[in-house]
C-alpha positions as a Python dict, from the first residue, in 0.01 Angstrom:
ca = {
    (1, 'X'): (0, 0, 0),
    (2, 'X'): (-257, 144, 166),
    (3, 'X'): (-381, 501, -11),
    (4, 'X'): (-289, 804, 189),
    (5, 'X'): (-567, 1131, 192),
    (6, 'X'): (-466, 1397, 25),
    (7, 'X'): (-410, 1756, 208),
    (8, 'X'): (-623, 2004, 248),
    (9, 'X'): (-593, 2296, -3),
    (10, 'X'): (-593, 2616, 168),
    (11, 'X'): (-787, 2871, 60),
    (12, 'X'): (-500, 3025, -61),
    (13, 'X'): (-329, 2794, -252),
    (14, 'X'): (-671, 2701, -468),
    (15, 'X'): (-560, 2821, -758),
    (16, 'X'): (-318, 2510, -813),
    (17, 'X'): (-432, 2180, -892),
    (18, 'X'): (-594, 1956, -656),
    (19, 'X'): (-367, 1709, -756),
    (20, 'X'): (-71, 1868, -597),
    (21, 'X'): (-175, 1809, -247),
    (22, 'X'): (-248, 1419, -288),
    (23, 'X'): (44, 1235, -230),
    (24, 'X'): (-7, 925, -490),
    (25, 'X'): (139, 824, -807),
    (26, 'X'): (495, 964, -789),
    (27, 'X'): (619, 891, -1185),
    (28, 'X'): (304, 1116, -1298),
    (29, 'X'): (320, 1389, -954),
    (30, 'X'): (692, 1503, -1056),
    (31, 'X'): (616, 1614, -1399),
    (32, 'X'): (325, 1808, -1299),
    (33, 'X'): (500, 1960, -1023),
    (34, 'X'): (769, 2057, -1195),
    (35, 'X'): (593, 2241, -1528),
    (36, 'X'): (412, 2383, -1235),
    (37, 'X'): (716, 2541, -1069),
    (38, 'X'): (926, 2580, -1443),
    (39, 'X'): (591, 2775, -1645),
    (40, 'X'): (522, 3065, -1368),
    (41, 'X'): (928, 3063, -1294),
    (42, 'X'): (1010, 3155, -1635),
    (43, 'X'): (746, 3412, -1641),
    (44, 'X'): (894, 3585, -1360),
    (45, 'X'): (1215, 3568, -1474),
    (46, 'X'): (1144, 3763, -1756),
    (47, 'X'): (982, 4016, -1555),
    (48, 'X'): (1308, 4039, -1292),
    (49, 'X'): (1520, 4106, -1598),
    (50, 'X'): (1310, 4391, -1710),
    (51, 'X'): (1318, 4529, -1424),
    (52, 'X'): (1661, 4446, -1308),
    (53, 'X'): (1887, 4358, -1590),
    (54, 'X'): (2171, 4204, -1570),
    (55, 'X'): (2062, 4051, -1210),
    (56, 'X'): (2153, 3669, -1225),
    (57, 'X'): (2377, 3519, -1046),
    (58, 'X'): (2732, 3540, -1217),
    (59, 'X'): (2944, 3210, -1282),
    (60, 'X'): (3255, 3300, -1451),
    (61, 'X'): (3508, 3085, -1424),
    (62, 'X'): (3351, 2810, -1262),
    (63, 'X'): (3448, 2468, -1496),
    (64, 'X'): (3133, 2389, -1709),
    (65, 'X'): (3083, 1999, -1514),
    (66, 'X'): (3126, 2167, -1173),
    (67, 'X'): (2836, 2424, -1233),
    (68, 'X'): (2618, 2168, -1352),
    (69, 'X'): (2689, 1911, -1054),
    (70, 'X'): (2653, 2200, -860),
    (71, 'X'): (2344, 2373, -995),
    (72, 'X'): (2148, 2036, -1084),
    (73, 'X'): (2310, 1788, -807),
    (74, 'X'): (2436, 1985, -504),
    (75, 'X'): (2220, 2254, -458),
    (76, 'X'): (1895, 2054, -498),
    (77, 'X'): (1979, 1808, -246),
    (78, 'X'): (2120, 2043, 43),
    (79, 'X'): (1860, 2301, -52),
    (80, 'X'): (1594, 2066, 20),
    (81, 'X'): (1753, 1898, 333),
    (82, 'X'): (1745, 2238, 488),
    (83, 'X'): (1447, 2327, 350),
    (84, 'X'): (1269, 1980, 461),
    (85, 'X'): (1381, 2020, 811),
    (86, 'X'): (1277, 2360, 884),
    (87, 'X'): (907, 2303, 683),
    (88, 'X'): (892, 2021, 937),
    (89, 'X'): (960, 2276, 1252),
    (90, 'X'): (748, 2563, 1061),
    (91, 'X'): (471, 2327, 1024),
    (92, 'X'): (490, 2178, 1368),
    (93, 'X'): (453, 2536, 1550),
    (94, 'X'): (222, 2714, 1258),
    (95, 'X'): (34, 2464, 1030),
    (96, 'X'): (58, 2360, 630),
    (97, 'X'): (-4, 2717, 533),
    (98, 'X'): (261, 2948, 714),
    (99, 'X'): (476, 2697, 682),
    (100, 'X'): (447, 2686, 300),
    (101, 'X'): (448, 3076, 272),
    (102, 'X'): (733, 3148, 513),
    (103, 'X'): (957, 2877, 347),
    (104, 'X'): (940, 3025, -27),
    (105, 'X'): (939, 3399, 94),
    (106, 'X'): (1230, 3281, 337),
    (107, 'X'): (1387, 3067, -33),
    (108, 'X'): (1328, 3400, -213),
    (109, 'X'): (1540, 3607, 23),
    (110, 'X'): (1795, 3382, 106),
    (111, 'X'): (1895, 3345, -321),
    (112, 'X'): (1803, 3786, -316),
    (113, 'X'): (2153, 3798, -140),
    (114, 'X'): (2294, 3634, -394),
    (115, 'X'): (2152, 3824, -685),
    (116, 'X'): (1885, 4123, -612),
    (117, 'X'): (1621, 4011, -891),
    (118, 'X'): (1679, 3611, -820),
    (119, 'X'): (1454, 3636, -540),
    (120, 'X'): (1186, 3763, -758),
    (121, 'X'): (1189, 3423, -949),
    (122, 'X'): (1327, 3169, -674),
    (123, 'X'): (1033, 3184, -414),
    (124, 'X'): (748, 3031, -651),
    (125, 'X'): (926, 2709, -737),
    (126, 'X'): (1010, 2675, -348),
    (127, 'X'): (627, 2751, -296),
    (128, 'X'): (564, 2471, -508),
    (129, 'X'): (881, 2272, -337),
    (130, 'X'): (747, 2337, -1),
    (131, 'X'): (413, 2251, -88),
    (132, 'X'): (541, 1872, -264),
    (133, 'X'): (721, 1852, 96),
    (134, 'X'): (441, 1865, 335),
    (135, 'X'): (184, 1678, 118),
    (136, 'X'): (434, 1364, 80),
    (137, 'X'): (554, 1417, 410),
    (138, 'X'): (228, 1240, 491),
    (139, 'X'): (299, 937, 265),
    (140, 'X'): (699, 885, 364),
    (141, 'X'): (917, 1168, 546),
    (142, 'X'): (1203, 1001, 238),
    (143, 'X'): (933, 1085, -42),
    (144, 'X'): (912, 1403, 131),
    (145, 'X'): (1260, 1487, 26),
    (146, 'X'): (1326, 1280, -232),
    (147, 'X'): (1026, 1441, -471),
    (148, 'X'): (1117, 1827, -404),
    (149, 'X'): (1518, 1743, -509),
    (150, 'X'): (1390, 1573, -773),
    (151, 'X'): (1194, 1851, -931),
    (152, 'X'): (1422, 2129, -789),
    (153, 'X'): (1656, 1901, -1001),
    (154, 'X'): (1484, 1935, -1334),
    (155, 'X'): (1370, 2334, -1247),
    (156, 'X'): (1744, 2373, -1250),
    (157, 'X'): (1871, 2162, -1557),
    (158, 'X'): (1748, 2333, -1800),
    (159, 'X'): (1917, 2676, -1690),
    (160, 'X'): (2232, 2519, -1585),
    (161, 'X'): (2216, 2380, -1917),
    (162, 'X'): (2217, 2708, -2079),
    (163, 'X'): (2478, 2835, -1876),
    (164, 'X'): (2713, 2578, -1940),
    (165, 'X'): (2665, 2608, -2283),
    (166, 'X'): (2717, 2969, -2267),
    (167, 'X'): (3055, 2900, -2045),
    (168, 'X'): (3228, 2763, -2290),
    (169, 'X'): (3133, 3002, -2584),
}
């Protein structure tokens, strides 16, 4: 298969790896992309629960194997679907950039109405998700989707994990 260029970092996006914007090597790009979404994620999230505690999203009551098909299944894949075809509209009309920005900022509000401080933490992994769309998008536009649920996936195991756990203390 012939090797695909990577993207173009903007400016504003130098401070990730270069890596991230050439679309080769899936089996060693997903684990990268996702300790790059999971690391900075946590981070915040300790910050949004200092400064708004008690701000998650509540799940009482929901059965422990629906959550976690939900959270680590279902939201991933329609998450990205929307997310995939409006980065491909967003990119069309503005370019890689905008596109990028407007999708996590747009991510971070979206999961705000939800829970006030989720916001806080939710737009950097769809930074990164938005980002992993556009840069495969120029390999395979089923890459392109299949890569972000896969590491939106994993971003959300590990939490969903917890909660379940913590559902049927």
């Amino acid at each position: 298969m012939a090797s695909v260029p990577a993207v173009a970092r903007p400016p504003l996006l130098r401070f990730l790896p270069e890596r991230l914007f050439r679309p080769e090597r899936p089996l060693t790009y997903v684990p990268l992309a996702w300790v790059l979404t999971l690391v900075p994620s946590l981070l915040l999230s300790v910050v949004a629960s200092k400064l708004v505690p008690e701000s998650g999203p509540a799940f009482k009551g929901v059965p422990p194997g629906l959550l976690l098909f939900s959270v680590v299944v279902f939201a991933p894949v329609v998450e990205t679907l929307i997310m995939g075809t409006v980065l491909l509209i967003l990119e069309r009309f503005l370019g890689f950039l905008p596109a990028v920005l407007l999708s996590s900022v747009g991510w971070g509000v979206a999961h705000s109405l939800q829970a006030p401080a989720w916001g806080l933490v939710i737009w950097w992994p769809f930074l990164i998700f938005s980002t992993v769309f556009l840069v495969w998008k120029q390999r395979s536009l089923g890459l392109a989707f299949l890569l972000p649920m896969l590491i939106h996936a994993l971003q959300n195991l590990g939490p969903a994990l917890l909660v379940t756990e913590g559902l049927k203390l």
